[in-house]
DRENVOVEX-16063 format. One record per residue (C-alpha): residue in three letters; x, y, z; residue number from 1. Coordinates in Angstrom, 2 decimals, always signed. Each point is the difference from the previous one (the first is absolute). Layout:
BEGIN
+------+---------+---------+---------+-----+
! rest !      xx !      yy !      zz !  nr !
+------+---------+---------+---------+-----+
!  ALA !       X !       Y !       Z ! NUM !
...
+------+---------+---------+---------+-----+
This chain:
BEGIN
+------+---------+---------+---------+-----+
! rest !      xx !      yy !      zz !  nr !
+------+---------+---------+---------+-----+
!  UNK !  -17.74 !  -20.79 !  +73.90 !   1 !
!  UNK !   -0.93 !   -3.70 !   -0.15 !   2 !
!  UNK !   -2.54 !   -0.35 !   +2.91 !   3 !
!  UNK !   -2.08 !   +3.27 !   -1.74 !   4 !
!  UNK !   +0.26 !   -1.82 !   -3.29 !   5 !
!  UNK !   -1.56 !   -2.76 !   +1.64 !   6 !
!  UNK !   -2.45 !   +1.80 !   +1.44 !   7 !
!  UNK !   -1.26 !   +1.47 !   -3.42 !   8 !
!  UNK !   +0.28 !   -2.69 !   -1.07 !   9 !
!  UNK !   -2.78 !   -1.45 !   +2.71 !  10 !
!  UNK !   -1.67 !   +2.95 !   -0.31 !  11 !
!  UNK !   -0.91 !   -0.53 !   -4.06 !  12 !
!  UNK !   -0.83 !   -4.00 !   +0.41 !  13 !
!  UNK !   -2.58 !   -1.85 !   +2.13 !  14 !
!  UNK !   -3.50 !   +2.14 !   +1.38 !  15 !
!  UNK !   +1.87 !   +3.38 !   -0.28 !  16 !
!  UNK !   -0.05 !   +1.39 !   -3.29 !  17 !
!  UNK !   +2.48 !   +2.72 !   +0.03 !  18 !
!  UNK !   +3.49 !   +0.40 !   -1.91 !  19 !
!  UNK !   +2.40 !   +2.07 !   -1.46 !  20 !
!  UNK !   +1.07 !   +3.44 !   +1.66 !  21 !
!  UNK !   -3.08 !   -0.01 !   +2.52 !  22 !
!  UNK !   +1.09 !   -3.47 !   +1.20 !  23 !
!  UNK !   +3.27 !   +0.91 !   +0.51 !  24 !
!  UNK !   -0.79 !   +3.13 !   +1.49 !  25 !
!  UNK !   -2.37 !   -1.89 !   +2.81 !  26 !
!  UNK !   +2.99 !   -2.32 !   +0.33 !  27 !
!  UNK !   +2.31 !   +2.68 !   +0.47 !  28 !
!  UNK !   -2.41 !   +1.86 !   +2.64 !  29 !
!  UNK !   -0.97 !   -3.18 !   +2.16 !  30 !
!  UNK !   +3.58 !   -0.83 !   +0.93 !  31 !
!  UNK !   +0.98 !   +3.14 !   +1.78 !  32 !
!  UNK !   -3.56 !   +0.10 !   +1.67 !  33 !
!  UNK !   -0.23 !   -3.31 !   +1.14 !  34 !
!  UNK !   +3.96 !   +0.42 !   +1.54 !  35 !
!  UNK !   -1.17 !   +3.52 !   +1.46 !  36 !
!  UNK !   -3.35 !   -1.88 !   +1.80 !  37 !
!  UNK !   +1.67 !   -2.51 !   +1.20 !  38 !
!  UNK !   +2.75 !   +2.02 !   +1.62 !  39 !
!  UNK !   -2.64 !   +2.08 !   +1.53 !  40 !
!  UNK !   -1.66 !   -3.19 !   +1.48 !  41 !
!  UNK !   +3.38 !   -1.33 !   +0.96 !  42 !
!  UNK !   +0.15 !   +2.79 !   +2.41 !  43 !
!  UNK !   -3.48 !   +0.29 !   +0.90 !  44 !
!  UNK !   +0.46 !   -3.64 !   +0.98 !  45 !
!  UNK !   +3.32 !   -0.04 !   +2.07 !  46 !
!  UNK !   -1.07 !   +3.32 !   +2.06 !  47 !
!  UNK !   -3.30 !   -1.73 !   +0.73 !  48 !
!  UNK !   -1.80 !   -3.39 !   +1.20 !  49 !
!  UNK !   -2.70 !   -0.67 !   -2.15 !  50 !
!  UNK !   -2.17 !   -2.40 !   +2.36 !  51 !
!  UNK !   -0.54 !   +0.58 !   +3.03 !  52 !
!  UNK !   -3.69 !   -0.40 !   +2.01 !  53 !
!  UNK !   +0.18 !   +2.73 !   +2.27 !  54 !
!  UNK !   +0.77 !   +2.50 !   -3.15 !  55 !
!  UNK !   -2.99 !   +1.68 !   -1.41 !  56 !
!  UNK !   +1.78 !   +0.58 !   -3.00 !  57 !
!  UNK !   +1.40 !   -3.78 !   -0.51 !  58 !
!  UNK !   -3.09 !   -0.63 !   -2.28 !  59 !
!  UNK !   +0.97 !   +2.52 !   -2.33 !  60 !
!  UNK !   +3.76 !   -0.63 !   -0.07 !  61 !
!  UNK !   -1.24 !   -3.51 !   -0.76 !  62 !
!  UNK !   -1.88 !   +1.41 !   -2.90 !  63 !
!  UNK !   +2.45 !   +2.27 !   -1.51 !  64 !
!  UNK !   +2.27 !   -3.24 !   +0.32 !  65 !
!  UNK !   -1.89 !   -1.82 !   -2.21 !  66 !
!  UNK !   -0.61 !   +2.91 !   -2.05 !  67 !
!  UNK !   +4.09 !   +0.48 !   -0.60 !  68 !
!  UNK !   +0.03 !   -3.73 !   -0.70 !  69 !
!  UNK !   -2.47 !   +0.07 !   -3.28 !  70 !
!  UNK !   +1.47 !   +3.12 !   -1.03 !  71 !
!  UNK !   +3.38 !   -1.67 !   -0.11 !  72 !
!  UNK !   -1.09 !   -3.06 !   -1.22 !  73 !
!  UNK !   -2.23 !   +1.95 !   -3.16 !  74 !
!  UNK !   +2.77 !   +1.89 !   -0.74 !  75 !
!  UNK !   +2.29 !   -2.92 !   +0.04 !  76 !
!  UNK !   -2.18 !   -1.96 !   -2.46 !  77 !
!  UNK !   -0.27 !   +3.05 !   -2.49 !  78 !
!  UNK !   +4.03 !   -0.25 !   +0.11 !  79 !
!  UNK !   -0.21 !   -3.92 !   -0.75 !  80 !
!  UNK !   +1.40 !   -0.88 !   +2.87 !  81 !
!  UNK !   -1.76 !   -2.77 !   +1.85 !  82 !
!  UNK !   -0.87 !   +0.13 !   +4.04 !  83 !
!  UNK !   -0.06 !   -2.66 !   +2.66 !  84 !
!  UNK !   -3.31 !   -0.21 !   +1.30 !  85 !
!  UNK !   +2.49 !   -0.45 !   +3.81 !  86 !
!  UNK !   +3.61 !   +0.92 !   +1.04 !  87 !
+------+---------+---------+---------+-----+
């Protein structure tokens, strides 16, 4: 489809030096995983509050957080699609 011709195309231009079938194949792989992580965050996030001082664990929920967010927005670039840097 268009946005995964787009992609490979981003993929063979610019600092990444890739193209033909293996682009397309990373194109084709990084849409269902980045839709699959972030509907596994989605639910991490509404079944949980991520700060909170008296929570041990808030520091780490923080972290993986922050973690979903680069993954997202990597995976996102490698499809040419460009990010906010805030919603």
């Amino acid at each position: 489809d268009e946005d995964q011709e787009a992609g490979a195309q981003h993929l063979s231009a610019g600092d990444v030096h890739v193209g033909g079938d293996f682009a397309q194949e990373i194109v084709a792989r990084i849409g269902p995983f980045e839709h699959e992580v972030s509907g596994a965050f989605n639910s991490f996030y509404a079944e949980r509050q991520i700060v909170n001082a008296a929570d041990p664990l808030s520091p780490y929920k923080v972290a993986l957080t922050k973690t979903f967010s680069l993954i997202m927005k990597n995976g996102l670039w490698l499809l040419g699609i460009s990010v906010p840097e805030h919603m």
